[in-house]
N, C-alpha and C positions, 0 to 999 in steps of 0.2 A: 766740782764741789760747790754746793750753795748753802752757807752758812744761814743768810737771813734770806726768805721768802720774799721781805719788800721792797728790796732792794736788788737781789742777782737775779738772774733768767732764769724761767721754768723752763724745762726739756720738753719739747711739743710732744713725746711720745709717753707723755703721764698725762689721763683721763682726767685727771683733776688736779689741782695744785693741792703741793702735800702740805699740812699744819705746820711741820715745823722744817729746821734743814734736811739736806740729805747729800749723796755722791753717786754719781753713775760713776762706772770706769768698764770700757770697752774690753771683753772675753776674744781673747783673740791666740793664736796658735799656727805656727808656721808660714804667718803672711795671709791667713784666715781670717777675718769679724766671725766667729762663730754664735755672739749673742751681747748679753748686757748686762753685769751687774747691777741693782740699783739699791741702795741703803737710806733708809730711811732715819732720822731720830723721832723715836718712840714718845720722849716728852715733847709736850707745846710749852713753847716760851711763856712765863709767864704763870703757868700752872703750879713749877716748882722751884725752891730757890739753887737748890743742889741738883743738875742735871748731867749727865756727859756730852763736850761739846763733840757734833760731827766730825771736826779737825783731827779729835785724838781716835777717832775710829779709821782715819785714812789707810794710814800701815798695815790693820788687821781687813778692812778692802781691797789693800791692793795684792796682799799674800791670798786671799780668798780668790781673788780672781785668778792670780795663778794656777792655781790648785785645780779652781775650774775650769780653765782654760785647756788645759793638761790632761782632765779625766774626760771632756765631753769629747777634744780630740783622738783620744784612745778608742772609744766609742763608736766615734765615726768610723774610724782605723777598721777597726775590727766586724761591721756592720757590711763596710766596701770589701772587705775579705772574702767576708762569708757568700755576699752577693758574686761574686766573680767566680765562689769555685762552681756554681749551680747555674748559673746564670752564663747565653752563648752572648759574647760583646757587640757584634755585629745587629743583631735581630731586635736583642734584649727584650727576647725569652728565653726561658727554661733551656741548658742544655742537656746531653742527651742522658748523661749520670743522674741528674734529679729526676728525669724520665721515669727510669727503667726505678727508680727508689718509691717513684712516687705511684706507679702503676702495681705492683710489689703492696705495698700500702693497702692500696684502694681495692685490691682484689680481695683481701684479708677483709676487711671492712665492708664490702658488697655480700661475702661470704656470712659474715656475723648478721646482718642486718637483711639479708635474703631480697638487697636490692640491684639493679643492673649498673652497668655501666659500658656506656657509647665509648669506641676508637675511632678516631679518625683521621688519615693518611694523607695530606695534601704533597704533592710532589709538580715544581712547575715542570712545565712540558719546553722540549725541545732547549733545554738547560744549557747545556754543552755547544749548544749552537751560538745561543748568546755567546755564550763565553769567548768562543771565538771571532764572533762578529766585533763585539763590542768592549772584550776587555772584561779583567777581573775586576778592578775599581766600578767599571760600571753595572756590573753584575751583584757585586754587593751593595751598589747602592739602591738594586730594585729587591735585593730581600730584605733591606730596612726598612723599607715602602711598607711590603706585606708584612712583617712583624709587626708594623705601629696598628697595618689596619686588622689581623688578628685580637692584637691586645683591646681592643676599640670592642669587637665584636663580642668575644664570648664574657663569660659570667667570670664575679672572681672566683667561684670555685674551681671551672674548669683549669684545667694544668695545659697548658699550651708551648712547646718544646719543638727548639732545632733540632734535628737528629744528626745533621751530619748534609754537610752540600746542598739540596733545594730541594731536600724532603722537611715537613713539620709534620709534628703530629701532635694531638690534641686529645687529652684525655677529658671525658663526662661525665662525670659521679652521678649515681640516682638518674640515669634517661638510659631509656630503652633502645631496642634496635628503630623502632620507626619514628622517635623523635632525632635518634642519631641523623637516621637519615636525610629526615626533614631540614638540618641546620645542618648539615652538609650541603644539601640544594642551593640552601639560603646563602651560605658563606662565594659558595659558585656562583652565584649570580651578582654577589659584590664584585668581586672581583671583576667579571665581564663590565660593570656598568663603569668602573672606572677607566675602563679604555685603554689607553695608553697610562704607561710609567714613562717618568725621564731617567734614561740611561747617558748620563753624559752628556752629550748636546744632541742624541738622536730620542724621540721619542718611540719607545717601543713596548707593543702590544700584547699583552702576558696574559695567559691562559694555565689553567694548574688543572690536574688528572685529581681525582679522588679513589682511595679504598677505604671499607669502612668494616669494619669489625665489633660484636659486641659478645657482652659476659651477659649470665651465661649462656645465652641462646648459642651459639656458636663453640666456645672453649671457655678452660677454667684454668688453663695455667696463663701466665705472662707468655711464653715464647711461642706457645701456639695461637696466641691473639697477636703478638706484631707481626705473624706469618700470614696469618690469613689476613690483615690490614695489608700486607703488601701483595700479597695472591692477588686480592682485588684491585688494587692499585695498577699492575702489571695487565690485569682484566681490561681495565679502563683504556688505558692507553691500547693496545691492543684492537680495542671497539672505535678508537678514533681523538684522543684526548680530550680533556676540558668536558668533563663528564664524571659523573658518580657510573660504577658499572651496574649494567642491567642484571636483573637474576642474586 
């Protein structure tokens, strides 16, 4: 609390020194800094004879920051909820419930608007192998890798979702089957240029199969497009891995 300006410290995070007193008091909650209250007085000294001092606004400060300290906490509470039930922890993307909600969605919407939308199926190859080579700790820590570089690559519209083990899949709004496929290429050849992942203290070599599916060239319901994205996917593999399939 700084009563007179000429005398107490200015707080270095005010742009400018204020006319007359004022109080910060730290918004905090469960062992949190969540932010800062700052109160200012309204009159400048000297302007008026009859003012309210700073001092007597303290107690109505310090019940205000409670209050806000309380509701921004709740907020957050509630924001981390909501994020966890749609959201896979490991990847941090999309799990597979916002998936299927959100392709659901987007097919109603492609239908109204008579526009396409791209599927697409990434599934790392030889998964299971890892797993036993190297352990589940370091297995999840090469599909945190690829979620960050997923989330890096596509647009915020696209929806980009765990499905379940070391399958992702990736939904397109508004692109066609041959931009689909084009940024499936593209996404394949990140992946290659990055080489090696660190799995634990072995460095290991990750290649992902692709299948690709789109609305409506192909199907118009949800269950016959994740079918035909894995048709193709099993195509890939099949043809030799680490590949979009031909045809």
């Amino acid at each position: 609390m700084v009563e007179d300006i000429s005398v107490g410290p200015v707080c270095p995070h005010l742009a400018k020194t204020p006319p007359g007193s004022y109080v910060c008091l730290t918004l905090m909650a469960k062992g949190d800094i969540l932010g800062l209250l700052h109160l200012k007085n309204a009159f400048i000294p000297g302007n008026s004879e009859h003012h309210p001092e700073i001092a007597g606004l303290q107690q109505i400060a310090a019940t205000m920051s409670e209050y806000l300290s309380l509701s921004i906490a709740n907020v957050k509470l509630s924001e981390s909820l909501s994020r966890q039930s749609v959201q896979d922890s490991l990847s941090g993307l999309y799990n597979r419930r916002f998936m299927e909600e959100s392709l659901h969605r987007e097919i109603l919407r492609a239908a109204r608007k008579q526009t396409h939308i791209g599927i697409i199926l990434y599934d790392i190859d030889r998964f299971k192998q890892f797993n036993n080579l190297y352990g589940r700790a370091a297995v999840d820590k090469i599909i945190a890798q690829i979620g960050r570089l997923l989330k890096d690559k596509f647009r915020g519209s696209d929806i980009t979702c765990r499905c379940g083990g070391e399958e992702i899949l990736v939904i397109l709004p508004e692109t066609s089957l041959e931009d689909t496929c084009a940024r499936a290429e593209s996404l394949l050849e990140d992946i290659n240029r990055m080489g090696t992942l660190s799995a634990g203290q072995a460095p290991v070599s990750i290649t992902m199969s692709i299948g690709i599916a789109s609305y409506p060239e192909q199907w118009t319901r949800m269950e016959d497009l994740l079918r035909a994205a894995d048709t193709a996917l099993y195509r890939a593999k099949q043809e030799g891995w680490n590949r979009v399939p031909t045809g």
